[in-house]
TIDOSE-261533 format. One record per residue (C-alpha): x, y negated, z negated; residue number from 1. Coordinates in nm, 3 decimals, always signed. Last residue first. Layout:
# residues N
(rec (X Y Z) NUM)
...
//
This chain:
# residues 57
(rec (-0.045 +1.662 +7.401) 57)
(rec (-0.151 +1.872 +7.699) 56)
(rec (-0.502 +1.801 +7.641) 55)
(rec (-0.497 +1.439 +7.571) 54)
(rec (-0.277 +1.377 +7.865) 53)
(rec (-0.490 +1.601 +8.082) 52)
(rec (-0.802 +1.379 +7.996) 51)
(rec (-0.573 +1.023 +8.046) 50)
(rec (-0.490 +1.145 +8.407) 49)
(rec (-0.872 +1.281 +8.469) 48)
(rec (-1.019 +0.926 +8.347) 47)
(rec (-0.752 +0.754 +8.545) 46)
(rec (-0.884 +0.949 +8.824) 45)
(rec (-1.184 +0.896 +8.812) 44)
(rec (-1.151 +0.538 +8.762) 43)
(rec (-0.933 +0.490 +9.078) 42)
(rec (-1.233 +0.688 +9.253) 41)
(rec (-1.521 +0.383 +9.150) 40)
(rec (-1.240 +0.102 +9.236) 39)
(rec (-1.056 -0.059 +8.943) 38)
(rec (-1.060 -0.437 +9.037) 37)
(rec (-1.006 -0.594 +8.655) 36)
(rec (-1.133 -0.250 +8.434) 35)
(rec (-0.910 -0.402 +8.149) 34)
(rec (-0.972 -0.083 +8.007) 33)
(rec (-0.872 +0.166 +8.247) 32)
(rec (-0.537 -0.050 +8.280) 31)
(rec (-0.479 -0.070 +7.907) 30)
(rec (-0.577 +0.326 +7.879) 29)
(rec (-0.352 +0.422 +8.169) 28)
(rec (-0.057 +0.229 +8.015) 27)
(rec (-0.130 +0.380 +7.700) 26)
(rec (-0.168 +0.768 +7.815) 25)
(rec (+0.195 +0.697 +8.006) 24)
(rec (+0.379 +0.550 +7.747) 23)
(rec (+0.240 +0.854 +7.483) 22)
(rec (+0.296 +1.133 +7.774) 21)
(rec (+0.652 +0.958 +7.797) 20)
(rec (+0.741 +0.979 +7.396) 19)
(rec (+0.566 +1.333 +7.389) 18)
(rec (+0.811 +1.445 +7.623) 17)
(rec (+0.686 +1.632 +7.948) 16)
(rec (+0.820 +1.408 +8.217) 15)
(rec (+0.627 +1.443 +8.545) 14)
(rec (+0.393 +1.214 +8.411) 13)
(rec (+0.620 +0.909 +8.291) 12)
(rec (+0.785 +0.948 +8.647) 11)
(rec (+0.456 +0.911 +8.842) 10)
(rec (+0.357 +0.649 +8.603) 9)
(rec (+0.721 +0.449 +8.675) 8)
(rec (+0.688 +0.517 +9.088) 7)
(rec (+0.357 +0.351 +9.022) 6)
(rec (+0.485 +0.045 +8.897) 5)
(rec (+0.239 -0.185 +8.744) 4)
(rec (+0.055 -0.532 +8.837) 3)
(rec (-0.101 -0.709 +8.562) 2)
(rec (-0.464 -0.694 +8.505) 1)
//
């Protein structure tokens, strides 16, 4: 898994566009699926993130 910037997600989620919503739900997805060294709670939450992207789309 390649390393990612965090301050970029955060940024990606507090924007509303569906351009950032669609960056953010595919990073999310490539790092949920490469499942590298995803800890049990990092799942969760990626799981949560990429639920309340789907929703709010």
């Amino acid at each position: 898994m390649s390393p990612f910037d965090s301050n970029y997600l955060l940024e990606l989620a507090r924007k509303k566009s569906a351009e950032s919503r669609s960056e953010l739900a595919a990073t999310v997805s490539d790092l949920f699926a490469s499942g590298g060294n995803l800890t049990d709670r990092e799942r969760v939450l990626m799981h949560e993130i990429l639920h309340n992207v789907v929703r709010d789309a």
